[in-house]
Residue, then its C-alpha position, 0 to 999 in steps of 0.5 A: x497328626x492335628x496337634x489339638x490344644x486340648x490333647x497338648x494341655x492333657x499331657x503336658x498338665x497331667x504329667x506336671x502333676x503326676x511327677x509332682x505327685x510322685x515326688x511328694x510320695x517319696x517323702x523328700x518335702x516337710x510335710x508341715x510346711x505350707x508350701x508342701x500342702x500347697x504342692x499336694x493340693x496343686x498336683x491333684x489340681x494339675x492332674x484333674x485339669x489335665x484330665x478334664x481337658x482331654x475330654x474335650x477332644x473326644x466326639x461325645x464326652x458324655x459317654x468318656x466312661x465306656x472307654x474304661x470297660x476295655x482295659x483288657x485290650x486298650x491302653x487309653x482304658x488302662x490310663x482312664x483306670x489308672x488314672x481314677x485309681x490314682x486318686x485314692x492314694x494321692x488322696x490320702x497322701x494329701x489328707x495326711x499332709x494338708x489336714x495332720x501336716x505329716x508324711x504317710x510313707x505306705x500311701x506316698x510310695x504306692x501313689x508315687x509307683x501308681x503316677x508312673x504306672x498312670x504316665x506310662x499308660x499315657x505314653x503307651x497310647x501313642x507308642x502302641x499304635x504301629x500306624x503311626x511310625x514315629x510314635x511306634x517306639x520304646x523311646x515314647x514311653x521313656x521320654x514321657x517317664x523322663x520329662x514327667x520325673x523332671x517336671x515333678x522334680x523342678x515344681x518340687x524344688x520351688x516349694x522346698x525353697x519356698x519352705x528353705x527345706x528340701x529345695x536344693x536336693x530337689x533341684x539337683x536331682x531335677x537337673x539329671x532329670x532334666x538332662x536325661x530327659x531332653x537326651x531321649x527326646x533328642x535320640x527321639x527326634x533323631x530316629x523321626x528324622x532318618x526313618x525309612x517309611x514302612x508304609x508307602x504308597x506302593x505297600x498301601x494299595x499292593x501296585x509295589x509289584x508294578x512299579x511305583x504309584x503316585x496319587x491321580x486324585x484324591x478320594x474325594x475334593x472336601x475334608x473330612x475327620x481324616x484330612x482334619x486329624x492326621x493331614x497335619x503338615x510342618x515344614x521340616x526347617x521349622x520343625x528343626x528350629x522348634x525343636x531347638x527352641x524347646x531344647x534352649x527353653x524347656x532344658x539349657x535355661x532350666x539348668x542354668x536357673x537351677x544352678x543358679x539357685x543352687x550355689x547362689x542361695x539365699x533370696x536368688x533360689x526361690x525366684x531362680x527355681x521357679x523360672x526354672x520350672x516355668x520356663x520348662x513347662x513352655x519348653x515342653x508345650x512346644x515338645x508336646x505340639x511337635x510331638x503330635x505335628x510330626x507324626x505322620x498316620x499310615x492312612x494318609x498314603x491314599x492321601x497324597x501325604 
C-alpha cells in the first residue's frame, strides 16, 4: 500500500493526542500547574492536526461529512463519530484545567475511555479489511491502543517534570508501555513475515484447478488509482532494517532516556524525558511508513504483485 504522508502524520499525530488526552483524564498531572494546561491545549491541537491531515488523502474533502452517516456499517464513520464526539468531554476537561486550574474527574474518565474507543476505531479501519492479510488481525488494534498509551505516557512524563510533580509515576508507567508496545509490534512483524497468501493468483481468477498461473500482460500498460495505492513495493532486506531502526529509536533509546530521568533526577529529567518522547515519535513515523508499505492488497494478483 502507497504509504501517504498525510495518512502517516494522521495516525501517528492523532494517537499522540488521544493518549495524551487519555492520560490527563485519569487526573495523574496537577491540574494547576502551567505545563498540564499546556498538555490539554497541546493534546486537542495533536488531535485536530492529525484530523485535519487525513482529509488531505481523500479525493473530494469537502464532501468528508458524508462518510459519517455510515456508522452502521463502517468503521472509518464510527472513528469520524468517535472522534467529534470526543471533543466534548476533552473539551470540558481542558476548560476546567486550563481556565479554573482544577481536575474534573466525571469529564477526564469519560474522555480518557471515549480516545480509546476513538483509537480503536482507527485500528479497526485497517484491521477490518479481510483484502489486505496483513492488516486482517486482532494484533492491528492492540499495537494501536499500545503505542497511543505509551506515547500519551511519554508526552505526560515531560509536562509532569516540567511542573517536579507527576513526572516519574508517568514515566514509569510509560516504560511498560513502551515495551509492551514494541513487543506486539514485533509479534506483528512476526506474523507479516511467515504469512501463507490466501489470496494468490490461482484463487483470484479461479485456474487453481489448472495448475498454476502466471501473469502474460498487465491489464493495461499506464497507472492507474490501483497501481498508485496498493502497488507499493519495499525490499524485504530494507524492511527488516527499518524495522529495526524503529525498535532502537522509537523503544530501546526511550527507555533508556526515561530511566535516566528516572533515577538521575534532578535538572537531567526534563531534558531526558523530553528526548525521550522525541525520540519515540520518529520511531514510530518509521513504524506507521512500514505499516502501510508492506501490506500487500489482495487486488494486486491481476497485477503481477
Amino acid at each position: 500500500m502507497h504509504p501517504a504522508f498525510s495518512i502517516i502524520l494522521f495516525t501517528t499525530l492523532s494517537g499522540l493526542g488521544y493518549g495524551l488526552a487519555a492520560v490527563l483524564g485519569l487526573g495523574l498531572l496537577d491540574a494547576s500547574t502551567l505545563s498540564a494546561k499546556l498538555a490539554h491545549a497541546g493534546a486537542l491541537a495533536m488531535i485536530a492536526g492529525g484530523l485535519l491531515s487525513s482529509t488531505l488523502h481523500l479525493g473530494n474533502p469537502q464532501r468528508a461529512w458524508r462518510a459519517l452517516s455510515q456508522w452502521r456499517s463502517s468503521w472509518l464513520s464510527r472513528e469520524g463519530v468517535m472522534a467529534i464526539a470526543t471533543f466534548v468531554p476533552l473539551t470540558v476537561s481542558a476548560w476546567f484545567a486550563v481556565i479554573e486550574g482544577r481536575y474534573l474527574p466525571a469529564a477526564g474518565l469519560i474522555g480518557a475511555v471515549m480516545c480509546g474507543i476513538t483509537v480503536y476505531c482507527t485500528a479497526m479501519i485497517y484491521a477490518s479489511l479481510r483484502s489486505i492479510q496483513a492488516w486482517n488481525s486482532g494484533l492491528t488494534p492492540l499495537c494501536y491502543l499500545l503505542f497511543a498509551a505509551a506515547g500519551g505516557f511519554l508526552l505526560a512524563s515531560v509536562a509532569g517534570y516540567s511542573s517536579s510533580a507527576g513526572g516519574t509515576i508517568c514515566a514509569a508507567i510509560a516504560i511498560v508501555f513502551v515495551m509492551a508496545a514494541w513487543v506486539a509490534k514485533y509479534q506483528w512483524w512476526q506474523r507479516l513475515r511467515t504469512l501463507a497468501p490466501l489470496s494468490t493468483p490461482e484463487s483470484a481468477t479461479g485456474l487453481g484447478n489448472i495448475g498454476h498461473v502466471r501473469l502474460f500482460e498487465r491489464p493495461h500498460v499506464n497507472e492507474n488509482y490501483l497501481t498508485r495505492e496498493m502497488g507499493f513495493k519495499v525490499a524485504r532486506k530494507h524492511a527488516l532494517k527499518l524495522s529495526e531502526l524503529a525498535i532502537l529509536v522509537g523503544g530501546l533509546a526511550p527507555i533508556a532516556l526515561l530511566l535516566a530521568a528516572i533515577f538521575a533526577g534532578g535538572a537531567v529529567a526534563l531534558p531526558a524525558a523530553a528526548l525521550a518522547a522525541l525520540f519515540y515519535a520518529l520511531g514510530l513515523v518509521v513504524e506507521r511508513w512500514l505499516f502501510f508499505a508492506e501490506a500487500r492488497h489482495a487486488v494486486m494478483n491481476y497485477y503481477g504483485g
